[in-house]
Phi, psi and omega in degrees: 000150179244131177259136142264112210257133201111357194269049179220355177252177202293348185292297201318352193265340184273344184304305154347276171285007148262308176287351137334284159319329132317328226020079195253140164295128201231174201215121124313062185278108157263174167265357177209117170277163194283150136348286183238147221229099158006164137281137161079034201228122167248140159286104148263136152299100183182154190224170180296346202259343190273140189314152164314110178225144186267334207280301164322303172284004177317128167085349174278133195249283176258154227222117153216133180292132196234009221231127181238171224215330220193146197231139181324145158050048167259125218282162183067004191290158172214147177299329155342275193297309188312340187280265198337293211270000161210324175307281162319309187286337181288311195304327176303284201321312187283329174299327178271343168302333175305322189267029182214192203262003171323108169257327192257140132228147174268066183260165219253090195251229196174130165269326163315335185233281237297321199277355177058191183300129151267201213213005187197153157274085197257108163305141201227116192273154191300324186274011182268179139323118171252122186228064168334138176228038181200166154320310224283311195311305190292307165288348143307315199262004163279329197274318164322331172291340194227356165290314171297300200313305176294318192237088171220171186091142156027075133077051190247161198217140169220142156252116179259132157262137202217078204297148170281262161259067197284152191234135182216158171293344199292331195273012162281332168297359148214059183297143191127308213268329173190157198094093114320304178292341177262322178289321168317256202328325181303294205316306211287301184317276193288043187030047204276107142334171175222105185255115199260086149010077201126180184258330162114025207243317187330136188265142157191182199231110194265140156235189183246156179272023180254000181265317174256348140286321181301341194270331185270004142278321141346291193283312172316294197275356178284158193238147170151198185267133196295158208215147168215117195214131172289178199220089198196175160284306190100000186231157167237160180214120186299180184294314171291339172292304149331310163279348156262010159299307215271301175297345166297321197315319199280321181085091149194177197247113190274141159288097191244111163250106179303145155235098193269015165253356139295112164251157177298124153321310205236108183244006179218101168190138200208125138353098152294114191250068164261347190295312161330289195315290192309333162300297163256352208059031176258126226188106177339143194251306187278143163236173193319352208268307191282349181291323192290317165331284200294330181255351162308303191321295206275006169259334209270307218292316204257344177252335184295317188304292197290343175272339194073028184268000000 
């Protein structure tokens, strides 16, 4: 059985929703179980924070951490607090894991963040520098640094994944909060300003997370030695480009208020996923066109529910 720890936030709910589709058997931990309940889904209660019971891993072969405390660039965050509220508690975790039958784990780190800012536009390789420019960014790259030390021995295997900007429907339950591409369109649609940070001249690299659960389904059915792989398009697209892509696609005109005397902490950074490739045979399926589809659809879905027709 495959456990997911997270699966209540949006990647972990699309990681899901491939195995659902697959009918693979899965395990869910939340901290609250849902109202309405997955099909092909077992439900445990349980956070990072909650005492250790072995019983909660009875039957789990692989494991993936999907579960963060704390979201990039969260104002008042400190390397401090981040260590306390995900560096420890994952580290606990992994340490107790040892006493269950759990072999693979699969965590879910962030190439947006580990690799900080470059200085060129250059794809940025698993083997470059990682120079966080943020919290959220150092505890990721602390529980990857202590991910080897900890789970080696009698036959354990770990896989890091190191997603660039995955984009999805699961990110309408916080539209605003993160999700440039999901945060546009809400914008453009509901004839929203749209407010930039910045000059809008800042790079990343967008995919869809219906792309980066097929690569941990991938790395789950793969056999081998442990990996670390980035996750991406491979291509960038500055901020402004983005809102205009996203108003052509509705065919309307963005309110765009710049703040150019703010520069972005990260003003360049964009992914190479060729290791993906070579490793899993693995490669983004969707390009932004479809991605827009797919979160149009599921906003159309979402204003009919909240309207009540």
């Amino acid at each position: 059985m495959i456990g997911v720890i997270g699966s209540n936030g949006f990647i972990g709910r699309s990681i899901l929703d491939q195995l659902v589709d697959l009918a693979l058997p899965a395990r869910a931990y939340q901290r609250e179980i849902p109202m309405v309940l997955q099909a092909g889904v077992n439900y445990t209660r349980y956070s990072l924070n909650d005492s250790f019971e072995p019983a909660n891993f009875s039957g789990i072969k692989t494991l993936v951490l999907a579960a963060s405390a704390s979201r990039p660039n969260s104002p008042g965050n400190t390397p401090l607090r981040e260590f306390a509220q995900n560096v420890t508690p994952q580290l606990q975790l992994l340490e107790q894991l040892k006493a269950t039958n759990v072999q693979h784990v699969i965590y879910l780190s962030s190439g947006g963040a580990i690799y900080g800012d470059r200085a060129s536009a250059v794809p940025i390789f698993e083997d470059d520098a990682r120079l966080p420019s943020d919290a959220y960014g150092f505890g990721k790259l602390c529980i990857e640094s202590a991910l080897p030390m900890i789970w080696q021995g009698d036959g354990r295997r770990f896989s890091i994944i190191r997603p660039s900007n995955p984009i999805g429907k699961h990110q309408l339950a916080s539209v605003g909060a993160h999700g440039l591409v999901t945060t546009v369109l809400h914008h453009l649609r509901s004839d929203l300003p749209i407010v930039v940070q910045g000059d809008g001249s800042a790079v990343r690299d967008y995919f869809a997370a219906t792309d980066l659960a097929e690569l941990v389904l991938m790395v789950i059915g793969s056999q081998g030695h442990n990996a670390v792989v980035n996750a991406s398009s491979g291509a960038g697209l500055s901020i402004l480009e983005v809102i205009d892509r996203c108003a052509e696609y509705l065919g309307v005109r963005a309110d765009v208020r710049l703040h150019p005397s703010v520069r972005p902490a990260v003003q360049f950074n964009v992914l190479c996923n060729q290791r993906a490739a070579d490793l899993f045979g693995w490669r983004p399926k969707r390009n932004l066109t479809d991605i827009m589809a797919e979160l149009t659809a599921a906003l159309d879905q979402r204003d009919r529910v909240e309207g009540g027709a």
